[in-house]
N, CA, C and O atoms as CSV, one atom per row, in Angstrom:
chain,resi,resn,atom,element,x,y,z
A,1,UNK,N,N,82.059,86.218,123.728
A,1,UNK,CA,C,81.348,85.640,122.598
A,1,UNK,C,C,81.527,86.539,121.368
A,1,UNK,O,O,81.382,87.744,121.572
A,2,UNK,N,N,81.841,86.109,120.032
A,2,UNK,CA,C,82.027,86.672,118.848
A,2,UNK,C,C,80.354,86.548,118.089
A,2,UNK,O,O,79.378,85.922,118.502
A,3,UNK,N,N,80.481,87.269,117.048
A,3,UNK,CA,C,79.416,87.367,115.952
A,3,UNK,C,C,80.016,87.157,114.099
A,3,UNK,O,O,80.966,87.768,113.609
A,4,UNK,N,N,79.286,86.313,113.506
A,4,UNK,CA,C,79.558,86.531,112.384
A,4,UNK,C,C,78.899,87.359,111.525
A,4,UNK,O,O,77.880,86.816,111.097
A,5,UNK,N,N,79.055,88.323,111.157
A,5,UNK,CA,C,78.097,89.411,110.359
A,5,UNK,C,C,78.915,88.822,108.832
A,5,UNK,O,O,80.078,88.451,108.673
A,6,UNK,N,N,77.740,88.925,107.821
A,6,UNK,CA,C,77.650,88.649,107.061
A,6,UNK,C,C,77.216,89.807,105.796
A,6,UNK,O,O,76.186,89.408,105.252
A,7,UNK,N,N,77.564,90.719,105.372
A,7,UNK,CA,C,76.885,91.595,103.883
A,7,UNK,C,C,77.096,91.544,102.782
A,7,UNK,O,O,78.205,91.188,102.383
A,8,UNK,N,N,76.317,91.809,102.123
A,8,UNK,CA,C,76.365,91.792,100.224
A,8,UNK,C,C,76.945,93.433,100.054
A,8,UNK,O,O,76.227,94.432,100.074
A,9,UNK,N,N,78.164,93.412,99.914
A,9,UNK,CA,C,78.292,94.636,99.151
A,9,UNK,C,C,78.351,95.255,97.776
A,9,UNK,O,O,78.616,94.487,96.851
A,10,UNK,N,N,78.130,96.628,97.480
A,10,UNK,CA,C,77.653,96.605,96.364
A,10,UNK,C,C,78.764,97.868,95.844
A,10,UNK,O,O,79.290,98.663,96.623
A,11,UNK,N,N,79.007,97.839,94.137
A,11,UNK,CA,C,80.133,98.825,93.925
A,11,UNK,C,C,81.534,98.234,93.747
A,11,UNK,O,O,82.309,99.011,93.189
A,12,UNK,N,N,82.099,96.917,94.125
A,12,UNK,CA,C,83.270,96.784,94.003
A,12,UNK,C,C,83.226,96.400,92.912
A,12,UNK,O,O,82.247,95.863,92.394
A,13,UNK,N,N,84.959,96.756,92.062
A,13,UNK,CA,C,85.197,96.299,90.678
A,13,UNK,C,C,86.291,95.792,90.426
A,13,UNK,O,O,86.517,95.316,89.313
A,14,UNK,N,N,87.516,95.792,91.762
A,14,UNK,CA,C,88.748,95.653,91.592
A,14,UNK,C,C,89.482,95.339,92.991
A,14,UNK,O,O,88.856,95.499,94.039
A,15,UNK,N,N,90.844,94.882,92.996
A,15,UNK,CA,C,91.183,94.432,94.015
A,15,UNK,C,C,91.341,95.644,94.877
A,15,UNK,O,O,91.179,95.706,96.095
A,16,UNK,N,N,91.636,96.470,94.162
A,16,UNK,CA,C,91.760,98.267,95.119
A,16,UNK,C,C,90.621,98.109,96.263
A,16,UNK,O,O,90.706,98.126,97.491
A,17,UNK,N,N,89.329,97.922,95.227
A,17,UNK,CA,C,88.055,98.210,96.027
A,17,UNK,C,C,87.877,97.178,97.433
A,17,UNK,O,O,87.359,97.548,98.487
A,18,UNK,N,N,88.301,96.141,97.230
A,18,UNK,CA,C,88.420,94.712,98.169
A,18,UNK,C,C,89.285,95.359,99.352
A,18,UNK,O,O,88.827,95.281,100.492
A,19,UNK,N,N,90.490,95.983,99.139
A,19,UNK,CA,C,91.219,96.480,100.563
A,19,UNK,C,C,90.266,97.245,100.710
A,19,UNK,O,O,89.354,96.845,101.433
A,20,UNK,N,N,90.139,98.733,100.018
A,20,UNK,CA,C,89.376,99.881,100.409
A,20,UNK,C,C,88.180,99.128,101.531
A,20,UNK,O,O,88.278,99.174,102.758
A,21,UNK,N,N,87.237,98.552,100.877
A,21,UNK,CA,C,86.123,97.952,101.885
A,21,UNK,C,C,86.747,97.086,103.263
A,21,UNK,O,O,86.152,97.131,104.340
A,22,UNK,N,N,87.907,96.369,103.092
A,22,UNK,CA,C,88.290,95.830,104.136
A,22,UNK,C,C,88.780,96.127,105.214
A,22,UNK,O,O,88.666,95.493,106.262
A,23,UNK,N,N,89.691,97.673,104.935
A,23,UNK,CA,C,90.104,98.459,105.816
A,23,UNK,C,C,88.804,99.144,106.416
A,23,UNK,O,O,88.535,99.352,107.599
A,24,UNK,N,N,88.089,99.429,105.302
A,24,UNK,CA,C,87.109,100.720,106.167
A,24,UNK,C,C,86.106,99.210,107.520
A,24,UNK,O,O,85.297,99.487,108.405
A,25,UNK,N,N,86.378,98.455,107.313
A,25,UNK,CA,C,85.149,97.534,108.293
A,25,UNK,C,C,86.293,97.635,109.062
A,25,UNK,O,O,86.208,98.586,109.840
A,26,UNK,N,N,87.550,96.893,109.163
A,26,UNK,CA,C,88.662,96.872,110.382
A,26,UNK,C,C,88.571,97.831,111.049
A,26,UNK,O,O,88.622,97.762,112.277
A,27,UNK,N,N,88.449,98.698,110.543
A,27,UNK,CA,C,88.555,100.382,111.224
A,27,UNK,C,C,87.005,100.585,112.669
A,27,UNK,O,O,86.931,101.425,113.565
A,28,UNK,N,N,86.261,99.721,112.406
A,28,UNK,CA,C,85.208,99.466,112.995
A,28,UNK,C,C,85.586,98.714,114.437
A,28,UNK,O,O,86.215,97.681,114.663
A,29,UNK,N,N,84.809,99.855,115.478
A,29,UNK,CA,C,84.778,99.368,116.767
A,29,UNK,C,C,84.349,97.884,117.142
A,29,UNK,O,O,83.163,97.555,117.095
A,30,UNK,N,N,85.425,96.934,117.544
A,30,UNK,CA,C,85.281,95.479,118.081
A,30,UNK,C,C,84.998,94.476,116.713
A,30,UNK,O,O,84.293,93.467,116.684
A,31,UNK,N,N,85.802,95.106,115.562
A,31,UNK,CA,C,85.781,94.512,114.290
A,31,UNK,C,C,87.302,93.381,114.726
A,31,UNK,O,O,88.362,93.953,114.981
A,32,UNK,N,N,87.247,91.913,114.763
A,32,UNK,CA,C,88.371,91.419,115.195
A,32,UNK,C,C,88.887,91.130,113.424
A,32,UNK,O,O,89.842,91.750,112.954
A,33,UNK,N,N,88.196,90.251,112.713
A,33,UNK,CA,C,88.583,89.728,111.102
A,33,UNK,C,C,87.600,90.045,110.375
A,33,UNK,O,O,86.408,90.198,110.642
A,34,UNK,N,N,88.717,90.215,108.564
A,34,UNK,CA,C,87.170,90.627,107.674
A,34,UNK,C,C,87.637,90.174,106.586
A,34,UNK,O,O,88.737,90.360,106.065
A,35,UNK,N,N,86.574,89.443,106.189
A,35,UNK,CA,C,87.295,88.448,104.787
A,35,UNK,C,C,85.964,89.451,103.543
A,35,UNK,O,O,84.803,89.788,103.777
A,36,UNK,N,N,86.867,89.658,102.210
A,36,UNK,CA,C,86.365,90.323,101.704
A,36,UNK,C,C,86.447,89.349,100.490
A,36,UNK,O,O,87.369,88.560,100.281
A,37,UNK,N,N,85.286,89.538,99.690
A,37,UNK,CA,C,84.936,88.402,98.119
A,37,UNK,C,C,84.958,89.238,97.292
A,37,UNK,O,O,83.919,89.893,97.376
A,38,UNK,N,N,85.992,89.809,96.021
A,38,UNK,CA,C,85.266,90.687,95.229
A,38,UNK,C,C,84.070,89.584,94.399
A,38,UNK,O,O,82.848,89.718,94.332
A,39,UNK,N,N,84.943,88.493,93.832
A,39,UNK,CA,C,84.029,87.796,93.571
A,39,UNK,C,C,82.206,87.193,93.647
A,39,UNK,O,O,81.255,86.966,92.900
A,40,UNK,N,N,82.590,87.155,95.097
A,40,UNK,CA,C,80.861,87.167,95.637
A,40,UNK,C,C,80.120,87.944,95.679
A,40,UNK,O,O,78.906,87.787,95.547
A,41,UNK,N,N,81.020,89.514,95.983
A,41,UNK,CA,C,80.555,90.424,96.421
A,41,UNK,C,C,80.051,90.321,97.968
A,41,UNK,O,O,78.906,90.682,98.242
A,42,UNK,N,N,80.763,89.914,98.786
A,42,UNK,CA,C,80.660,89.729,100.023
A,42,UNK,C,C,81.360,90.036,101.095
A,42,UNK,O,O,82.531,90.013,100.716
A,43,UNK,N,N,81.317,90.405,102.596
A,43,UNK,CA,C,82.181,90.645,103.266
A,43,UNK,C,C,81.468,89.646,104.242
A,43,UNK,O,O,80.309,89.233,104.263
A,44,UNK,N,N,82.533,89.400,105.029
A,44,UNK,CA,C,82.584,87.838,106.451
A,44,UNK,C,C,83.152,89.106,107.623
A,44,UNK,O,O,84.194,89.743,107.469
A,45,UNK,N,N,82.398,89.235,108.537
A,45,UNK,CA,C,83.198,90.371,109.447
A,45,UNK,C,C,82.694,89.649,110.482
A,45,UNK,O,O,81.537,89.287,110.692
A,46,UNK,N,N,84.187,89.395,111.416
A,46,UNK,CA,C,84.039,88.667,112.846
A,46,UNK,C,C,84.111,89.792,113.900
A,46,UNK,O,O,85.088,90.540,113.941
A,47,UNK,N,N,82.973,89.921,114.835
A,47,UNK,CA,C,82.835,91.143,115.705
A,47,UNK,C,C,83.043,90.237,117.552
A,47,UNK,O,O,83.121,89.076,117.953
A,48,UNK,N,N,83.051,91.141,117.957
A,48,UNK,CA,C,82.432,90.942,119.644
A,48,UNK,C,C,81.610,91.427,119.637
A,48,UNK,O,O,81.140,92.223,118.824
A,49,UNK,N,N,81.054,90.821,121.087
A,49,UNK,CA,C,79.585,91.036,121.141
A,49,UNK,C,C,79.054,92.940,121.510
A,49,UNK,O,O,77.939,93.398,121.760
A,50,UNK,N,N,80.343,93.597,121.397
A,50,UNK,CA,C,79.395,94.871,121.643
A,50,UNK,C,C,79.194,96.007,120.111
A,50,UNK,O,O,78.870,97.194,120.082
A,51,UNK,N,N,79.523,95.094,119.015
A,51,UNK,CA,C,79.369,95.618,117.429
A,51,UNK,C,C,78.256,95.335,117.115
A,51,UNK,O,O,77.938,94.149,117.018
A,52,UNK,N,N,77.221,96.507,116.834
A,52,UNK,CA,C,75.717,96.577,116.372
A,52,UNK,C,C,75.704,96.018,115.059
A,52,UNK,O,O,75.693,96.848,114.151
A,53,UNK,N,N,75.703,94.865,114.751
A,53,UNK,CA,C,75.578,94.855,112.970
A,53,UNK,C,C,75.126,95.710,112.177
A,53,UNK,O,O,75.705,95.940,111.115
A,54,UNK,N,N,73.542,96.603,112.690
A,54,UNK,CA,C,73.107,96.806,111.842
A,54,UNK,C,C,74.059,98.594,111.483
A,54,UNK,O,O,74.062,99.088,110.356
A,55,UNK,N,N,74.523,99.039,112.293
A,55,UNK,CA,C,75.967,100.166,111.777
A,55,UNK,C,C,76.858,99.790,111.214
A,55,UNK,O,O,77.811,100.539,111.000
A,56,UNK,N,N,76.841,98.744,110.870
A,56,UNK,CA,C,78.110,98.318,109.884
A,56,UNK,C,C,78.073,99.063,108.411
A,56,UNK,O,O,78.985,99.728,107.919
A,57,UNK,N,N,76.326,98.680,107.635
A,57,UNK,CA,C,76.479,99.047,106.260
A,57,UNK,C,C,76.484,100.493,106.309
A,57,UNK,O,O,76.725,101.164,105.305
A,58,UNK,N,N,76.181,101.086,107.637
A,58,UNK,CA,C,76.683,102.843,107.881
A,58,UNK,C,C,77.526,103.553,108.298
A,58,UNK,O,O,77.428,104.650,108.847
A,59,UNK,N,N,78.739,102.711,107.954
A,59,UNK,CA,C,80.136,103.168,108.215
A,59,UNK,C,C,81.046,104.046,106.791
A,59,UNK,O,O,80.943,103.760,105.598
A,60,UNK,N,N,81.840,105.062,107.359
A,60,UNK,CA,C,82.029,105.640,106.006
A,60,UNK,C,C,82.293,105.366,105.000
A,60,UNK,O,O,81.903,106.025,104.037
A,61,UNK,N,N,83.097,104.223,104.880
A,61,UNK,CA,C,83.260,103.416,103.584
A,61,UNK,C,C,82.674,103.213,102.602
A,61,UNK,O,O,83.093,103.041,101.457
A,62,UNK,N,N,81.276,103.226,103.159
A,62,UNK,CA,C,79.590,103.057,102.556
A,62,UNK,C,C,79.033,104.054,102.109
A,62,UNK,O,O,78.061,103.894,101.371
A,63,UNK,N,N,79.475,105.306,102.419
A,63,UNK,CA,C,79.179,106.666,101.555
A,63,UNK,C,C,79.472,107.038,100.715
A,63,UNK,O,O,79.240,108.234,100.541
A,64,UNK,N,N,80.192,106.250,99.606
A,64,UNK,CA,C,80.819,107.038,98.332
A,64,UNK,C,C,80.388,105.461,97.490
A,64,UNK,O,O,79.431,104.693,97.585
A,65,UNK,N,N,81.266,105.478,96.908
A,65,UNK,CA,C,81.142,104.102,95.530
A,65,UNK,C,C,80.450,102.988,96.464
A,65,UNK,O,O,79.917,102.087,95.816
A,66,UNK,N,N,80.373,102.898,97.620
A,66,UNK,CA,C,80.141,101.401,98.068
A,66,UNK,C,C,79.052,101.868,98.647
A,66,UNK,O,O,78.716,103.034,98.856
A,67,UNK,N,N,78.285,100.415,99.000
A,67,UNK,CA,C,76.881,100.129,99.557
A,67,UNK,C,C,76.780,98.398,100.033
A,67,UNK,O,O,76.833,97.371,99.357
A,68,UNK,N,N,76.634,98.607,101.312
A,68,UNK,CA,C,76.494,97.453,102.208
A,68,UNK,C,C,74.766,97.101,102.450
A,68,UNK,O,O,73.890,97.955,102.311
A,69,UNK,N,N,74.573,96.013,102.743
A,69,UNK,CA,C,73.556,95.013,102.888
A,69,UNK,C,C,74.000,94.082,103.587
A,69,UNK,O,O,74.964,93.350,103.360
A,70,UNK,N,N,72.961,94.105,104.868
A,70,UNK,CA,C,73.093,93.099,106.306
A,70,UNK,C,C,72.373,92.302,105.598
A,70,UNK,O,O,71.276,92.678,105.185
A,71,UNK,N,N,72.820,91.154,105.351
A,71,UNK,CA,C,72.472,89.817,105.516
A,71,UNK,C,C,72.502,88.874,106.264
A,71,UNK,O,O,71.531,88.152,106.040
A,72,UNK,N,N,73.367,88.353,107.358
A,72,UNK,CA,C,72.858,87.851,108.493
A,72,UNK,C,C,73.719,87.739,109.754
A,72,UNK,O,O,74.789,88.338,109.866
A,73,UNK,N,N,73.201,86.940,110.702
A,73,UNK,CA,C,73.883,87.660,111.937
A,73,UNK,C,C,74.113,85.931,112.321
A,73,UNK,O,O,73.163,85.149,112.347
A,74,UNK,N,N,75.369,85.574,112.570
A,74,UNK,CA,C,75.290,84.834,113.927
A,74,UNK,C,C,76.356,84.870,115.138
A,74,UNK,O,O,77.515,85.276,115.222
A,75,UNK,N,N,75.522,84.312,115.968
A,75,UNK,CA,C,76.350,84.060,117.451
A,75,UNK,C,C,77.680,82.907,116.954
A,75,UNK,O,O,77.485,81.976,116.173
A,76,UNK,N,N,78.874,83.189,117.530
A,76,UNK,CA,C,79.619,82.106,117.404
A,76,UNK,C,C,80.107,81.303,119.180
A,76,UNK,O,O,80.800,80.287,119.228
């Protein structure tokens, strides 16, 4: 079973920033896809079921210019 995690991220300004954030979630244990919005300011991250959502917005990526916000979780 997969999960759709869903966050508002905060800090992006450019397409640089859109990989930067996209790689640093891929890089994430049982991270399968990650669709990144600079636009929305959003990331779509498809997990398995053993990825804690709520360590996502505390992954290193999230320690410098960027800042993540769990917004929601579902079962797929």
């Amino acid at each position: 079973m997969t999960k759709t995690i869903e966050l508002k991220v905060f800090g992006m300004t450019c397409d640089d920033c859109v990989r930067h954030v996209t790689n640093g979630l891929k890089d994430a244990s049982g991270v399968q896809d990650v669709s990144v919005s600079l636009k929305d300011g959003m990331a779509i991250v498809r997990t398995n079921d053993e990825t804690n959502p709520e360590e996502l917005p505390k992954l290193d990526v999230f320690k410098g210019q960027y800042r993540a916000q769990l917004r929601s979780v579902k079962d797929d």
